[in-house]
C-alpha positions, 0 to 999 in steps of 0.5 A: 218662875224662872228667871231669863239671862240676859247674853251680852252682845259685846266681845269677850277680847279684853286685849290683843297683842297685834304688835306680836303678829308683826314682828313673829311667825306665830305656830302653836297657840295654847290656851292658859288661865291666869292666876289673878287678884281682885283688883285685877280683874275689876281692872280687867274688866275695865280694860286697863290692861296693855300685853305689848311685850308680854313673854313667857317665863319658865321657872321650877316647872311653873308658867309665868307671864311677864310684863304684863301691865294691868293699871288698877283702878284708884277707886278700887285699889286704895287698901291694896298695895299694888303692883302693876307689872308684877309676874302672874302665874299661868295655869296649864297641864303640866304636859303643854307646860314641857312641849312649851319649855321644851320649844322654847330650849331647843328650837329657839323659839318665844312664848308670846301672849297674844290675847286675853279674853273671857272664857264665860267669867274666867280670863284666859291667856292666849300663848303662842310658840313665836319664831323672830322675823327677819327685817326684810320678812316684816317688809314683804309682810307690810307691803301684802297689807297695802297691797290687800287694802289697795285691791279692797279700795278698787273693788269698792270703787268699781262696785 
């Protein structure tokens, strides 16, 4: 007799970087595995993971993704000496991982993770090439937002 799979309805989105979107003009988004520990990933698992300002380091032709924070859990990690910002490493092709080095030397750009999620029982990183944003690009990117909020609201009141 076989037996039936249950399919969870929640979201795959562990964490997102929104605080990225706001201060870059995002182009290219590459998709890339981390290298983890176990307690990490029960960490992950319970969400105790913040990629604020998270970045991209290139090192001996290898991905590395740093500050990135994952608190481990103290029922789960007593025996482990734990180390909550260590470097991970990423796990592309070695061709995304010259465009990428490449991009990032020449055209003066930033290798920003702007999500993890699960990829059926694997974490994946979201990497993004990211140019920085003028101050007066993040004001007229604020005052967009409001304005799209405020046509919501009046949409919704005349409805």
């Amino acid at each position: 007799m076989a037996k039936k799979q249950k399919k969870k309805t929640g979201s795959n989105t562990i964490a997102q970087n929104k605080k990225a979107r706001f201060d870059y003009h995002l182009t290219d988004k590459y998709e890339a595995g981390l290298s983890l520990k176990g307690w990490e990933v029960k960490s992950l698992r319970e969400g105790k993971v913040q990629i604020v300002d998270t970045y991209v380091f290139f090192k001996n032709g290898e991905a590395w993704l740093l500050n990135a924070q994952i608190q481990p859990l103290p029922c789960a990690s007593t025996h482990f000496v734990t180390e909550p910002n260590r470097p991970r490493k990423l796990l592309l092709h070695r061709k995304e991982i010259a465009k990428l080095q490449q991009a990032v030397d020449q055209k003066d750009y930033t290798a920003v993770c702007t999500a993890l999620y699960w990829k059926q029982h694997l974490v994946k990183c979201e990497i993004c090439l990211a140019k920085g944003k003028k101050m007066h690009d993040k004001r007229e990117a604020e005052k967009d937002r409001d304005w799209s909020r405020q046509k919501q609201r009046l949409f919704q009141k005349s409805v």
